[in-house]
C-alpha positions in Angstrom: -10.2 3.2 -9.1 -8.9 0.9 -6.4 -8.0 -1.9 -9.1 -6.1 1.0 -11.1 -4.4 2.0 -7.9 -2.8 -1.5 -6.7 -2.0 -1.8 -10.6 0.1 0.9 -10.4 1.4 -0.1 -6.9 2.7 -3.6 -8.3 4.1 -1.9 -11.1 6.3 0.8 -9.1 7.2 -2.4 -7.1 8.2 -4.6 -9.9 10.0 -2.0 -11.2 11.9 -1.0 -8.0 12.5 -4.9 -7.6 13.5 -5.4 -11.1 15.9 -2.4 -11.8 19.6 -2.6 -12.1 19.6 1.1 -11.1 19.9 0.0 -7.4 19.5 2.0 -4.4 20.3 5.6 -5.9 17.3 5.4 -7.8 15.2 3.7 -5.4 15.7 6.9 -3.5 14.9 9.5 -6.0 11.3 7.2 -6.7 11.3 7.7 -2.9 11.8 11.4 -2.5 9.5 12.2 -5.7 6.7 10.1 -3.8 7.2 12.1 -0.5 7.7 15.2 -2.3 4.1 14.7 -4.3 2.5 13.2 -1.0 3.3 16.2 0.6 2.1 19.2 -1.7 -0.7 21.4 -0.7 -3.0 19.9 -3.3 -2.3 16.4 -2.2 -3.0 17.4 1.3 -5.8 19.0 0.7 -7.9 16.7 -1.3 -7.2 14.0 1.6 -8.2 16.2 4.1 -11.8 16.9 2.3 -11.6 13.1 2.0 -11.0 12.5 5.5 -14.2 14.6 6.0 -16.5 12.9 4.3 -15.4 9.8 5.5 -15.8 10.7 8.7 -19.2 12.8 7.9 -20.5 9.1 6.4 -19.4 7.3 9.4 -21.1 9.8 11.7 -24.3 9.3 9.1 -24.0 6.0 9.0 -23.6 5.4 12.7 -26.8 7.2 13.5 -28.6 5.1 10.9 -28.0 1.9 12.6 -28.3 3.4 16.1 -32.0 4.8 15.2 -32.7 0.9 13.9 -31.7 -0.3 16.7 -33.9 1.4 19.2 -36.7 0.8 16.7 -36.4 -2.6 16.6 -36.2 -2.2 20.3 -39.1 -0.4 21.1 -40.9 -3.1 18.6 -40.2 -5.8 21.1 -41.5 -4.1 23.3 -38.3 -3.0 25.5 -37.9 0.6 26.4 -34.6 2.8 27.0 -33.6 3.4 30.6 -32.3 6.5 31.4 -28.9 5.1 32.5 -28.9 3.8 28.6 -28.3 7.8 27.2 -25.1 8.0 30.0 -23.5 4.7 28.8 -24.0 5.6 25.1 -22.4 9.3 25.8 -19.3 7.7 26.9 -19.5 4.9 24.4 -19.3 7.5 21.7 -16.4 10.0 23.0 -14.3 6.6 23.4 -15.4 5.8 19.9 -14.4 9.5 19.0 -10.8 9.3 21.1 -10.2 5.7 19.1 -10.8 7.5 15.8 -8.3 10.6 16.5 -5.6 8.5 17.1 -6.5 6.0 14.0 -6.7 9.3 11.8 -4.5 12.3 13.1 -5.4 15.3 11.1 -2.0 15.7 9.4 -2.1 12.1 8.7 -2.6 12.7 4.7 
């Protein structure tokens, strides 16, 4: 899917590079693109995206984290309490860093 997609992409380039339409029809390309981008549909299917992206992050996250401490606790090294505080922030900074990576009306 992603080959497909920069495929396409270096075709709608060559062919805005190539044409001897010029700028009027550069613009039309441009405004059909925004007008598609921005259609309910389109929106909604990144939004579900965005979702499970995030949902697998959050997954993904707490798979390495659990590791972590197991491999931990293996060597013989156990959690201080002052470890669940610093973690607490860690992840809201993570979650602030994220927001403003991916604004919900980014898509």
């Amino acid at each position: 899917m992603r080959g497909r997609l920069i495929f396409i992409s270096g075709v709608g380039i060559g062919y805005v590079l190539g044409t001897r339409a010029g700028r009027e029809r550069f613009d039309q390309m441009v405004a059909k693109a925004r007008k598609f981008w921005e259609s309910p549909t389109v929106q909604e299917a990144a939004g579900v995206v965005q979702a499970q992206a995030n949902r697998m992050y959050d997954q993904g996250k707490q798979v390495v984290s659990d590791q972590v401490h197991k491999i931990g606790a293996k060597n013989g090294r156990a959690l201080e309490e002052g470890d669940d505080a610093d973690n607490d922030k860690e992840e809201s900074l993570e979650t602030a860093i994220r927001r403003t990576q991916f604004p919900a009306n980014a898509f």
